[in-house]
C-alpha positions as CSV (number, residue, x, y, z in Angstrom):
1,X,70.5,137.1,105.9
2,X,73.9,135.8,106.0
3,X,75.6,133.3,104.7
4,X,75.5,130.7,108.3
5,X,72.2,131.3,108.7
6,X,71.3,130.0,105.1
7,X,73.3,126.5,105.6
8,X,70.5,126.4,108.6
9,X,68.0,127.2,106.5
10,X,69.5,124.6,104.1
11,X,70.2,122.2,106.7
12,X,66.1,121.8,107.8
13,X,64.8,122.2,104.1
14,X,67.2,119.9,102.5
15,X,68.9,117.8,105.2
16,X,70.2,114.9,103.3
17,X,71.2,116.8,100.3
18,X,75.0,117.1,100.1
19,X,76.9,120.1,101.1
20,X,80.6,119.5,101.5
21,X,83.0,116.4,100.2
22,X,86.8,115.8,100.4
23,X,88.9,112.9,99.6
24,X,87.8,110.7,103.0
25,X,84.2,111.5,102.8
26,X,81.4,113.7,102.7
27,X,79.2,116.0,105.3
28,X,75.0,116.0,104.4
29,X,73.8,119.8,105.1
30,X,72.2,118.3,108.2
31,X,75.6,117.0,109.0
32,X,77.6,120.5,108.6
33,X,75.1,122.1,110.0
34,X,75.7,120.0,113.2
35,X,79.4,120.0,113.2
36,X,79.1,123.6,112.9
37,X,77.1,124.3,115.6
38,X,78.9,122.3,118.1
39,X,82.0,124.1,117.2
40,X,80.2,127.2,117.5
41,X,79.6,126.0,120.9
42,X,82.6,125.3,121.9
43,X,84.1,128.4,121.2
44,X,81.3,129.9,123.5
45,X,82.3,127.9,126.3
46,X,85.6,129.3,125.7
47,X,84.8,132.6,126.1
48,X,85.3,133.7,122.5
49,X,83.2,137.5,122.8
50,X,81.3,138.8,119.6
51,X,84.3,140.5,117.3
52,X,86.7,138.5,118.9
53,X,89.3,137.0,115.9
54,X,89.6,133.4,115.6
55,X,92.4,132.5,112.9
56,X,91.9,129.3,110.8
57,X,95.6,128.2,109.4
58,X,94.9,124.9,107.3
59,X,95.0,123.8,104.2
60,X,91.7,122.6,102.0
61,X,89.8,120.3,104.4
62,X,86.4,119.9,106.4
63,X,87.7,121.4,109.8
64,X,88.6,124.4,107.6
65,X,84.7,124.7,106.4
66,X,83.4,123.7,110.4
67,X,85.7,126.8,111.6
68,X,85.2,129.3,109.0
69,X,81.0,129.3,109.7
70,X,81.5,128.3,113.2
71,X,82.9,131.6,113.9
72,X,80.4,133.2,111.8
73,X,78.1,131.7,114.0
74,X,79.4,132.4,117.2
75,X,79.8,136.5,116.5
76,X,83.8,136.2,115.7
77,X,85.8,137.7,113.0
78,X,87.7,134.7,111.0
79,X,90.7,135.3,110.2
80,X,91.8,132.6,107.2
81,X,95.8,132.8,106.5
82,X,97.5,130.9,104.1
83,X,99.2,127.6,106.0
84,X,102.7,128.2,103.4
85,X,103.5,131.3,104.9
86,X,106.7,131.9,106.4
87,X,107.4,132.2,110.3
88,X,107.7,136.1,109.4
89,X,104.6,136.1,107.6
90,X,102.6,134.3,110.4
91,X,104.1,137.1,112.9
92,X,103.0,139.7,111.1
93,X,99.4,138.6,110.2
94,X,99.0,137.2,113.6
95,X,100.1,139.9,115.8
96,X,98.0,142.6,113.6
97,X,94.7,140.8,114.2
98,X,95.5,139.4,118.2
99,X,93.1,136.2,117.2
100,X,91.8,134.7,120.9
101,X,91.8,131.1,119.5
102,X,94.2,129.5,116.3
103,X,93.0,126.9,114.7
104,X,96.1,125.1,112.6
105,X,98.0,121.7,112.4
106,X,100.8,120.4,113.8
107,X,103.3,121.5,111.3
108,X,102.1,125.5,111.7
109,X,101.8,124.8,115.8
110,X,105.6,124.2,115.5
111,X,106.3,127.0,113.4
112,X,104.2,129.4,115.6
113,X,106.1,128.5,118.6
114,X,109.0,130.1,117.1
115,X,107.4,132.9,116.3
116,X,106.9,136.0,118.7
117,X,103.2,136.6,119.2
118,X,102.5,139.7,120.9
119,X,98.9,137.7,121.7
120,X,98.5,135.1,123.8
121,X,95.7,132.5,121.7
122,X,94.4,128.9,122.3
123,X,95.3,126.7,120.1
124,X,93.3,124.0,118.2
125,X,94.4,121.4,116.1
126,X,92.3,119.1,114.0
127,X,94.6,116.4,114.4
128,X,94.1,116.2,117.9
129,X,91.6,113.8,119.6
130,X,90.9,116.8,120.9
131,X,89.5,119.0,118.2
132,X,87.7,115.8,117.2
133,X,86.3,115.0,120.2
134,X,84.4,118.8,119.8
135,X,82.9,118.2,116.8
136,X,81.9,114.4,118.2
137,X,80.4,114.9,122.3
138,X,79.9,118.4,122.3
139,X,76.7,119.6,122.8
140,X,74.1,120.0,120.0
141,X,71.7,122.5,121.2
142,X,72.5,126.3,119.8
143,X,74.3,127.5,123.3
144,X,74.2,131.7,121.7
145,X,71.5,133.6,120.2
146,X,71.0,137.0,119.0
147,X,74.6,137.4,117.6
148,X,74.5,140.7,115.4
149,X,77.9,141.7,114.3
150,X,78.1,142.7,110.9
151,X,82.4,142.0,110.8
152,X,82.8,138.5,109.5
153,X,86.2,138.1,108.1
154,X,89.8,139.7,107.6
155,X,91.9,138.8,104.9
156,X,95.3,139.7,104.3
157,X,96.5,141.0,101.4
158,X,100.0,139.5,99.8
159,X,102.0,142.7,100.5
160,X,103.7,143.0,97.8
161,X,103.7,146.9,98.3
162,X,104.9,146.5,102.3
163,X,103.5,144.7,105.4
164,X,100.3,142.9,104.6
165,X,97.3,144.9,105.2
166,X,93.9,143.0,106.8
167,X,90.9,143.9,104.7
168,X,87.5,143.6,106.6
169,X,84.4,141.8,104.7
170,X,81.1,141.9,106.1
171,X,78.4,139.4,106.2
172,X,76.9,141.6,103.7
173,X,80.0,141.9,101.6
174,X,80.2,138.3,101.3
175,X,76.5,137.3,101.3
176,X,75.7,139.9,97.9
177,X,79.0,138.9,96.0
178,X,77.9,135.0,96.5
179,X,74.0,135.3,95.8
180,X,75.2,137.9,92.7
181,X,77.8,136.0,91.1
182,X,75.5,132.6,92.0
183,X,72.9,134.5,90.1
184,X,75.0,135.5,87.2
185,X,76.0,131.4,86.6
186,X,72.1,130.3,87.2
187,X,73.5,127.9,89.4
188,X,71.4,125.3,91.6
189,X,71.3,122.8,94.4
190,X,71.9,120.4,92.0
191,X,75.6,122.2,90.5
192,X,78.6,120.2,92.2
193,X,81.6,122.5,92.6
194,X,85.5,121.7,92.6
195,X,87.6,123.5,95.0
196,X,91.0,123.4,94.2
197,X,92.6,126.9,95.2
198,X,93.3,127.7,98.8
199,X,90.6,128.5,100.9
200,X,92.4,131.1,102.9
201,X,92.0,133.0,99.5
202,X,89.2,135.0,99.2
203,X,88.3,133.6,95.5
204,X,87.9,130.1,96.7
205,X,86.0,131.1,99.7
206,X,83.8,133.5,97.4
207,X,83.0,131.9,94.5
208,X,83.1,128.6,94.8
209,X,82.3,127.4,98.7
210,X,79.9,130.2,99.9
211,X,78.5,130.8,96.5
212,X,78.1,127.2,96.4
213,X,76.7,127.2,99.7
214,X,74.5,130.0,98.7
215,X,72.6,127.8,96.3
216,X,72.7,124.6,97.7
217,X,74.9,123.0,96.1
218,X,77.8,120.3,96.5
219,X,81.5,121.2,97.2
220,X,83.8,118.6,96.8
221,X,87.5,119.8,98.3
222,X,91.1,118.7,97.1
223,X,93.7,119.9,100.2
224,X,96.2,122.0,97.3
225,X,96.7,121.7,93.3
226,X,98.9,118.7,92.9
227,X,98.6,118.2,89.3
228,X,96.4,118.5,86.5
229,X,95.7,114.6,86.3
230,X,94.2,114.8,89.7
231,X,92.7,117.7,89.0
232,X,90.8,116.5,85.9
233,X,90.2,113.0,87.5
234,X,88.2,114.1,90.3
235,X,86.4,116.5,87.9
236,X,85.3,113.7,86.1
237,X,84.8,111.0,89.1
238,X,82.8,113.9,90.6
239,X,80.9,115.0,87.7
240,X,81.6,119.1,88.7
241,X,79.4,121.3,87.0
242,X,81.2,124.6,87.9
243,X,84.8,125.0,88.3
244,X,87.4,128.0,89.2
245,X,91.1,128.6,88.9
246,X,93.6,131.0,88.3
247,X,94.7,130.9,84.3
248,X,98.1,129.1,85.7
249,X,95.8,125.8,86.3
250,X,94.4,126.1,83.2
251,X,97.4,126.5,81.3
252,X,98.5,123.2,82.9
253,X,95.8,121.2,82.1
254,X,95.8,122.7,78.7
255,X,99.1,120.7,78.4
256,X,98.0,117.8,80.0
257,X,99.0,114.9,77.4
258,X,96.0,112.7,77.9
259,X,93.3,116.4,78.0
260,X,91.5,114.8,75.7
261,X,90.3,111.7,77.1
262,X,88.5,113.5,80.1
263,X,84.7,113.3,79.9
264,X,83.8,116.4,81.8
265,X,80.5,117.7,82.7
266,X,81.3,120.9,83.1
267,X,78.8,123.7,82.4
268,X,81.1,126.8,84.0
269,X,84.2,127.4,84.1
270,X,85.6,130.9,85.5
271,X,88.7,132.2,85.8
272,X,90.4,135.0,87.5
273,X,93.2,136.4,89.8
274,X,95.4,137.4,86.9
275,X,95.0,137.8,82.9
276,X,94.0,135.1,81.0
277,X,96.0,134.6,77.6
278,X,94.1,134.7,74.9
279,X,95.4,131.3,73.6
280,X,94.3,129.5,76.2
281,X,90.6,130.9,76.2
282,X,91.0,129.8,72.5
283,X,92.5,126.4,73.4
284,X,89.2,125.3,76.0
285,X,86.9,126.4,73.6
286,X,87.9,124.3,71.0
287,X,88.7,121.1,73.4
288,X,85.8,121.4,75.5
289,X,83.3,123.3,73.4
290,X,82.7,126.0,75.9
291,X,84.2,129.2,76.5
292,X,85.9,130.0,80.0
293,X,84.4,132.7,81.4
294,X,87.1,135.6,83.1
295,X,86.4,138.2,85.1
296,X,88.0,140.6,87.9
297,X,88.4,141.2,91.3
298,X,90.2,141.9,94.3
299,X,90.2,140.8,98.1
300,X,88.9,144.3,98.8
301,X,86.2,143.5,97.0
302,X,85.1,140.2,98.2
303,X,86.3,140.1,95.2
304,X,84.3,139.9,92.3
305,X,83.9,143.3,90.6
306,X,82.8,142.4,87.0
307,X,82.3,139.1,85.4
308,X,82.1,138.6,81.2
309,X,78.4,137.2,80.7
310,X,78.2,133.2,81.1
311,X,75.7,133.6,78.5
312,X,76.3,136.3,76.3
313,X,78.7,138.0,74.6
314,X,82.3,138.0,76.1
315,X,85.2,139.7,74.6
316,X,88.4,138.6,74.6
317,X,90.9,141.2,76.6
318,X,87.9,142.1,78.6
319,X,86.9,141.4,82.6
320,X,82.9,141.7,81.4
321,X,81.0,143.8,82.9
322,X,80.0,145.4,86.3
323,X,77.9,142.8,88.8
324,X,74.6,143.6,90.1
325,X,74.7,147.1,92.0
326,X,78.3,147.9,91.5
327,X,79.4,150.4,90.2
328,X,83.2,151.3,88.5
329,X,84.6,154.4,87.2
330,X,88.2,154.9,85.2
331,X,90.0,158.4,86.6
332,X,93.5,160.5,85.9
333,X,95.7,161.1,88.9
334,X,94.0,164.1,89.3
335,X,91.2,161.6,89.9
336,X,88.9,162.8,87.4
337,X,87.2,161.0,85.5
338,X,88.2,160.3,81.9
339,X,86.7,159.6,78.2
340,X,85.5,156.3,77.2
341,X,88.4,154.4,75.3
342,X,90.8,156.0,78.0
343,X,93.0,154.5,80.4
344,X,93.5,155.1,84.2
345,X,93.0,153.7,87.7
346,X,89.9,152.0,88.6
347,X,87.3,152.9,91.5
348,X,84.7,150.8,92.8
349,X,82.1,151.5,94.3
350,X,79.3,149.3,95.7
351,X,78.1,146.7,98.6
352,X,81.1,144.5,97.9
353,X,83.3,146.5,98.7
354,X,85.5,146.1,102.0
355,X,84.6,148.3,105.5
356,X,88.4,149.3,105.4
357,X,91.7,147.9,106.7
358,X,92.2,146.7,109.9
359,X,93.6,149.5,112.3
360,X,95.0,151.0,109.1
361,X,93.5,154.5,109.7
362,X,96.1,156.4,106.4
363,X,95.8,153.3,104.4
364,X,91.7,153.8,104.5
365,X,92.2,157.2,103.9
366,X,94.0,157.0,100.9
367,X,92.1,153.7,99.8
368,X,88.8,155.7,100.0
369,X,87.8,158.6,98.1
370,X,84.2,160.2,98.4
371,X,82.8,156.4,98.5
372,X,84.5,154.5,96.1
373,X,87.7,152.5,96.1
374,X,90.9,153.4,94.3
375,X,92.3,149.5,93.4
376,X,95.8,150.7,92.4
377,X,94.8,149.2,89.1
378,X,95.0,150.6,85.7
379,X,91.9,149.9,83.3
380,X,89.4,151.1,80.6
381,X,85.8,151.2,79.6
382,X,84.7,150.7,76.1
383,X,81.4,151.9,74.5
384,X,79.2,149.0,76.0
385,X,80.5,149.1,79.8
386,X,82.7,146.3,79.5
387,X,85.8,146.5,81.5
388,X,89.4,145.8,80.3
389,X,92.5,145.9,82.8
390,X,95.2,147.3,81.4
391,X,97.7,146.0,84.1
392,X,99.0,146.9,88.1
393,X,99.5,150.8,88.4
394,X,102.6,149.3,90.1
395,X,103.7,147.1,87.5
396,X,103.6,149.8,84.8
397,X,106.8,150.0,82.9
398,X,108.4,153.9,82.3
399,X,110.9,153.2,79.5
400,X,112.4,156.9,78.3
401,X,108.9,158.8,79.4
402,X,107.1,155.8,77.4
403,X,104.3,153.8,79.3
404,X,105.1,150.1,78.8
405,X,102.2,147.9,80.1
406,X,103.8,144.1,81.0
407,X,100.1,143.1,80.3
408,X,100.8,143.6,76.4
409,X,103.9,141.7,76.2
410,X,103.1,139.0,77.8
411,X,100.3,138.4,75.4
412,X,102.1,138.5,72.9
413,X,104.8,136.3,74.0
414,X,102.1,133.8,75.1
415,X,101.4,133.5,71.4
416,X,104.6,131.9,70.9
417,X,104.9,128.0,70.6
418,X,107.9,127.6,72.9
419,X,106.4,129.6,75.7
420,X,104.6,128.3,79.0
421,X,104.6,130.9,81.4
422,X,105.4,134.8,81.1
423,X,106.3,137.6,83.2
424,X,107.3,141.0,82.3
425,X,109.1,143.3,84.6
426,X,110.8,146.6,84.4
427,X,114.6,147.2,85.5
428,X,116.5,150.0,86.6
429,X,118.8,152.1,83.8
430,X,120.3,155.0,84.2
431,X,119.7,156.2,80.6
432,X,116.2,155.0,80.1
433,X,115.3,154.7,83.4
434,X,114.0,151.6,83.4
435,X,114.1,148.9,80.7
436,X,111.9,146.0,80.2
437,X,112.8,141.9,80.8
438,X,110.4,138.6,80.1
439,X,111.0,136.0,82.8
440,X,109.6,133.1,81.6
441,X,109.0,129.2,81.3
442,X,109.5,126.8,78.4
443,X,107.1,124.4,76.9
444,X,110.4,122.0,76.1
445,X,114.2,122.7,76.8
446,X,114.9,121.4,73.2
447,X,114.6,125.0,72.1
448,X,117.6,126.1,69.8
449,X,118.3,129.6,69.6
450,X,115.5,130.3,71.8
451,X,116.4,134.1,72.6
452,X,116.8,135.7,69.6
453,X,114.0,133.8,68.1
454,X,111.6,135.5,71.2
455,X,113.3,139.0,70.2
456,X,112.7,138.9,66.6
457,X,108.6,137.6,67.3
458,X,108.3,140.7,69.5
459,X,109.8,142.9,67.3
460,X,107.5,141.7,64.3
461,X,104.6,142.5,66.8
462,X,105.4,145.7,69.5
463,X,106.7,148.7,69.1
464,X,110.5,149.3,69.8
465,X,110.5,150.7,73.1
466,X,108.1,147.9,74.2
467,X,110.2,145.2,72.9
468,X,112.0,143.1,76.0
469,X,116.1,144.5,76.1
470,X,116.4,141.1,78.3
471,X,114.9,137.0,78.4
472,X,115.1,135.0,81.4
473,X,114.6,131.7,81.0
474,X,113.6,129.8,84.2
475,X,112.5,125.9,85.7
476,X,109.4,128.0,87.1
477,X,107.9,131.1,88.1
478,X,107.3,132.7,91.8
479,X,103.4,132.2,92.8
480,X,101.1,132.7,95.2
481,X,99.5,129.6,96.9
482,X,96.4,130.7,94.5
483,X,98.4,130.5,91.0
484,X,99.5,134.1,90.8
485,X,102.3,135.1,89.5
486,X,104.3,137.2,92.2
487,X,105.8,140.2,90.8
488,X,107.5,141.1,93.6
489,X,109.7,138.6,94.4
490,X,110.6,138.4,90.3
491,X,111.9,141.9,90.7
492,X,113.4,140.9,93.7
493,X,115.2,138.0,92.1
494,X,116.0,139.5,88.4
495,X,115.4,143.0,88.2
């Protein structure tokens, strides 16, 4: 089973249920189903071959959803990529995975014809009669049967650490992390999901529209975040029952002034993609009555790779436990594998986890040792098998042979009343060899004294060494198109 052949199972055994909704309208499963296939058929009669790439550039939108499981359909590889990126961006991505057909909009069509593509693709655009016209008179009838490639998808990493690397999913990749994580919520065909984070991310295709999809369930779209009064209002026109987002949307509608006039009827809400303060966990609760649930994974992973129980216990700090059949284990740099309590990089082991990256023969070989997958990040495992992520192997912090975790500090600077947004970064010294800043946003600009006030709170609270030598206040912090906080380009800008 995979995940386009269940919306054709839904599509005959509920029809007339809904499956998809954005801002003009909605798709019936019977609907989809249709648009799908005569997508699907169109890229037949276009020659498209079974692991051929077909690259699907848009933002939050119904062509998006047709493409993404018409090429499933047809026996291509999608390739989703974020529509923000830069001209340099789309060159890389693009020439590293030669897609035969581009499916975009006009404003990436004219960025990509400044690019050099070493490919020569077709290009469709859904805001062509065109592209319409496909999903209106094409033909109906399923034109290609017996497609059995097990390659569905490559997405590209952010490449913070070099060129962006393609991970490859497989139908079974995606299919297990959407039925286990669907499992793990007990959601049904009658849970309505908001999808607010990019599609071309592999958390919004993962858990919400595929595991969504899995269950039979609604999807209502927004195109991007554009604030957190839209994004409350349609979870309350819409009556969502499940929602995700990265902690940054939560943070903002935490501060939403009118947060408490929303009459949601939420029964899930998830978070991931980066740590989630502990105030803010705190915060929902008390508003809403309901904890947020957090958990962790990666795009390697498809992503999910633990989740704190929706209904059990779930400790704050923690990314829950392992999901069904996966396994993790903490190792030195010796990779061995250490005590309980310890701390060290994380392996992962288990069906979700990636074939490899694409034509990236020493990345893979380093990526994969003896079965599992080294995630570059740096965790623990307490006495009952629950996970905590201690922060990036790369974003570690060595202050005078001390290991300083940004994780930490930014917790506790999150506990301060003036403080919106934190980021902790390390910066070169010759002495110390590296010394530790906070790059961060402010609740109010009416702040007196702010500095010094910020110093003094982390020195009541963190050790010396661990205590920021530097504050930089900014308007707002570098993220990804998902929420995350990029720590890249902050070092980039203020290391």
């Amino acid at each position: 089973m995979n995940l386009d052949r269940l919306l054709q199972k839904h599509a005959e055994s509920k029809p007339e249920n809904l499956a998809l909704g954005w801002e003009g309208g909605t798709y019936t499963y019977r609907e989809l189903n249709e648009k799908v296939q005569k997508l699907a058929n169109q890229f037949y009669l276009n020659e498209i071959k079974q692991g051929e790439r077909i690259a699907i550039i848009l933002e939050n939108s119904p062509e998006f959803v047709i493409s993404y499981y018409a090429s499933m359909r047809v026996g291509a590889i999608n390739v989703p990529i974020n529509p923000a990126l830069t001209s340099r961006e789309f060159e890389i991505i693009i020439n590293d995975s030669a897609p035969t057909i581009i499916v975009t909009n006009e404003a990436v069509n004219n960025i990509l014809k400044k690019t050099k593509l070493v490919c020569n693709p077709k290009y469709l655009l859904p805001t062509d009669q065109g592209f319409s016209d496909l999903l209106q008179d094409g033909p109906a009838e399923r034109l290609i049967v017996g497609v059995d490639t097990e390659d569905c998808t490559i997405l590209y990493t952010s490449g913070t650490t070099g060129l962006p690397k393609g991970a490859v999913l497989t139908h079974h990749n995606l299919f297990h992390n959407a039925k286990t994580f669907a499992e793990a919520f007990d959601l049904n065909e009658k849970d309505k999901t908001l999808i607010v984070p990019p599609l071309s991310h592999i958390a919004a295709q993962s858990n919400c529209l595929n595991t969504t999809l899995y269950c039979g369930g609604f999807s209502f779209m927004l195109s991007r975040w554009k604030s957190s009064t839209k994004t409350l209002s349609t979870m309350e026109e819409q009556r969502t029952t499940f929602f995700f987002g990265p902690p940054t949307m939560y943070t903002y509608m935490l501060n939403d002034p009118e947060i408490n006039r929303y009459q949601l009827k939420l029964r899930f809400a998830y978070t991931g993609a980066s740590p989630l303060p502990e105030h803010i966990f705190e915060k929902w609760t008390e508003i809403f009555g309901f904890e947020i649930v957090e958990g962790y994974g990666l795009t390697e992973c498809s992503p999910v790779v633990s989740v704190n129980p929706p209904h059990g216990r779930k400790k704050l700090g923690s990314v829950g436990l392992p999901i069904h059949d996966v396994n993790v284990k903490i190792v030195n740099d010796l990779l061995e594998e250490v005590p309980i309590g310890e701390s060290g990089e994380l392996l992962v082991q288990g069906p979700n986890v990636m074939k490899g990256y694409y034509n990236r023969t020493e990345e893979n070989n380093y990526a994969f040792v003896e079965g599992w997958f080294r995630t570059g990040d740096i965790a623990k495992l307490d006495k009952e098998g629950y996970l905590y992520i201690v922060d990036r192997k790369k974003d570690m912090i060595i202050r005078s042979g001390f290991n300083v975790y940004p994780r930490e500090i930014e917790e506790i600077l999150y506990q301060h009343p003036a403080v919106l947004e934190v980021a902790v970064i390390g910066y070169p010294d010759e002495e110390r060899g590296e010394m530790v800043k906070a790059v961060l946003t402010l609740k109010s600009e009416h702040f007196v004294n702010i500095i010094e006030e910020l110093k003094a709170f982390c020195k009541e609270r963190l050790a010396t060494y661990k205590v920021p030598s530097k504050f930089e206040i900014v308007k707002e912090l570098p993220k990804t198109s998902s929420g995350k906080i990029v720590k890249g380009k902050l070092r980039e800008l203020y290391a």
